[in-house]
C-alpha positions, 0 to 999 in steps of 0.5 A, spaced: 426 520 882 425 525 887 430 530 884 426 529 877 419 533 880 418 539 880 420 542 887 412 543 889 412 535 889 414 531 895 413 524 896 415 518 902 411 516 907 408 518 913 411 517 920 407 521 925 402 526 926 400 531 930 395 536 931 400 541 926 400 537 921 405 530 920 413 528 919 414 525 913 420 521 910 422 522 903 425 517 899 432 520 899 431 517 907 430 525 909 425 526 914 421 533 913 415 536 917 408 537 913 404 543 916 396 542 915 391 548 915 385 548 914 386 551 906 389 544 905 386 539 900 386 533 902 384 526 898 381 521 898 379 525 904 379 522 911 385 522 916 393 521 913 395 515 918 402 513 920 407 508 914 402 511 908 405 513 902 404 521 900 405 526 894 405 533 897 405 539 893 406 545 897 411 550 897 418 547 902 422 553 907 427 550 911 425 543 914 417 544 913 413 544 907 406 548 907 402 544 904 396 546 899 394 538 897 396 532 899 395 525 896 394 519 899 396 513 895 395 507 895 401 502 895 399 498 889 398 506 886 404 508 887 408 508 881 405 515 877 412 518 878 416 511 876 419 505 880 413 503 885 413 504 892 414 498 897 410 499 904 415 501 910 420 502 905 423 508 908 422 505 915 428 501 917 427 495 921 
């Protein structure tokens, strides 16, 4: 599903975050560094917490995507861009 979106679209969950933004891993099981500023819209608002499922749109360099939006999804949401995510599902165990 991830090859199908327009390349400003990333999704996958959140694993850790610090103070420049937050790694995340995609559904190909990669994992890529999102960098926040303050120009980033983020919603719902609030804080992005580690294990949550995200769609970033921003422009990818390298292993980093600058983000200018970022999408908290809800577990039982997530399917806008096919099959639903499961909680941990890029998480081994």
């Amino acid at each position: 599903v991830e090859s199908h979106m327009p390349k400003r679209i990333h999704t996958g969950i959140v694993l850790e975050i610090n103070d420049q933004g937050f790694t995340m891993q995609r559904r190909d099981k990669n994992v890529i560094f999102v960098i926040v500023t303050p120009r980033t819209h983020i919603l719902p608002p609030g804080v992005v917490s580690p294990k949550e499922e995200v769609v970033v749109f921003g422009e990818k360099n390298g292993g980093s995507i600058t983000a200018f939006g970022v999408h908290r999804v809800g577990i039982e949401n997530f399917h806008i861009f096919g099959t639903p995510m499961r909680h941990g599902m890029f998480i081994g165990q």
